[in-house]
C-alpha positions in Angstrom: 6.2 81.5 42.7 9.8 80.3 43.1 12.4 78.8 45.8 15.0 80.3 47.1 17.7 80.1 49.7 17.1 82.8 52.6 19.1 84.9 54.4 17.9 86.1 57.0 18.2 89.0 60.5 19.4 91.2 57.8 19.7 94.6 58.9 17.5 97.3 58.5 20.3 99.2 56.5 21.1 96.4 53.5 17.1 95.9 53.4 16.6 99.6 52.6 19.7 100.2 50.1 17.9 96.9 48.5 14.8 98.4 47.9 16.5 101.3 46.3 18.0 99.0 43.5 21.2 99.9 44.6 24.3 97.1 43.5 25.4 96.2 46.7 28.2 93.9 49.0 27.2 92.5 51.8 29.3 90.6 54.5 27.8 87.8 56.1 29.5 86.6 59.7 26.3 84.5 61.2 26.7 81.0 60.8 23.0 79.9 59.9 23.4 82.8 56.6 27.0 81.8 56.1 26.0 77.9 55.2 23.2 79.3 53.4 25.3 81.2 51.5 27.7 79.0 50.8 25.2 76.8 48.1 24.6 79.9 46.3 26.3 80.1 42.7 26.7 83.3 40.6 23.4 83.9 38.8 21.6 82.5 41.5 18.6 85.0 43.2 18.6 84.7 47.2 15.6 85.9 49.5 17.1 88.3 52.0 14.6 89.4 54.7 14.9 91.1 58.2 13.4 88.8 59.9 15.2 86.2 62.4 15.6 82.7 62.0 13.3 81.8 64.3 10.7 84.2 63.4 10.6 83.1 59.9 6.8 82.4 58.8 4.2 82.6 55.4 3.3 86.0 54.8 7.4 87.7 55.7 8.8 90.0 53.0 11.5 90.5 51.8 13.8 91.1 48.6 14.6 88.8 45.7 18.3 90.1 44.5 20.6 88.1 42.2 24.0 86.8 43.2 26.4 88.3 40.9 29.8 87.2 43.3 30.8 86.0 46.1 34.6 86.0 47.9 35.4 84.0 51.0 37.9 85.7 53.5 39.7 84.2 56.1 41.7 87.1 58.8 43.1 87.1 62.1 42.5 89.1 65.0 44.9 89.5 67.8 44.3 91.0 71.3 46.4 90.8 74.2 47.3 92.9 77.8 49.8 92.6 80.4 48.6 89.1 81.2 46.8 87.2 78.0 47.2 87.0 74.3 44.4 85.8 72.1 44.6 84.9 68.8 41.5 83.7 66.6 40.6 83.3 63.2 37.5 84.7 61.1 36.1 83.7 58.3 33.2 86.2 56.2 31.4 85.8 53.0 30.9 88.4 51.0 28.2 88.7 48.3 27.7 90.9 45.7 24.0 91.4 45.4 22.2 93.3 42.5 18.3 93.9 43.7 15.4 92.5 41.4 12.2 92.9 43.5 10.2 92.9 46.5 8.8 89.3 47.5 6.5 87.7 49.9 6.7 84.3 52.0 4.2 81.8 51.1 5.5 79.1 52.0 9.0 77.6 54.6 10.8 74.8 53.2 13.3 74.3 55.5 14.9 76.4 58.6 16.4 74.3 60.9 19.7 75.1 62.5 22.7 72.9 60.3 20.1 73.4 57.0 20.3 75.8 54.4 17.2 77.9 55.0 14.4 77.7 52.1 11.5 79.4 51.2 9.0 79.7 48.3 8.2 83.0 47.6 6.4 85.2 45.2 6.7 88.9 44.0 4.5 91.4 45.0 3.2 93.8 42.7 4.8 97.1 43.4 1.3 98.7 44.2 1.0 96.2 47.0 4.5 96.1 48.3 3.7 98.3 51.1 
């Protein structure tokens, strides 16, 4: 059993290119997986689930996949009509994410809003990962 940071409300779509061990990028935008995010070093493994925030209990699964980069981007986006102009800024995180196996809540270590959401987890056997 190990710790790890969580990510979760992933979608449907990462979740299942995960499973296939396929090398994959993800962007995050949310603010609770941004923060959570942002502790994670290259070579650290992250616990990326589908599940919301709130939702979050013993018993979710998910996938264990190891950070192998991360890039922060910063980009403008402008809109405007006859009578506004709107300028804002955004900021993603993008994470390059290389699958290692199928895991299962046992335990929440932290998920409140402003913390770095933590779970221990444990792999499950690939004859009782579904």
């Amino acid at each position: 059993m190990s710790e790890y940071v969580a990510l979760t409300g992933m979608s449907e779509h990462v979740i299942s290119e995960l499973k296939q061990n396929r090398l994959l990028t993800i962007e995050i935008r949310s603010p609770h997986n941004f923060f959570a995010a942002m502790s994670l070093q290259p070579g650290d493994f992250v616990f990326l689930t589908r599940t919301s925030p709130d939702d979050l209990t013993g018993g979710n699964t998910g996938i264990v996949a190891k950070l192998l980069k991360s890039q922060i981007s910063t980009f403008r986006v402008l809109q405007s009509g006859e009578m506004y102009y709107e300028e804002r800024e955004m900021t993603t995180l993008r994470l390059q994410l290389d699958p290692r196996c199928i895991a299962r809540v046992r335990k929440v270590l932290s998920n409140r809003i402003g913390e770095v959401s933590k779970v221990e987890a444990e792999e499950i056997p690939l004859y009782n990962a579904q």
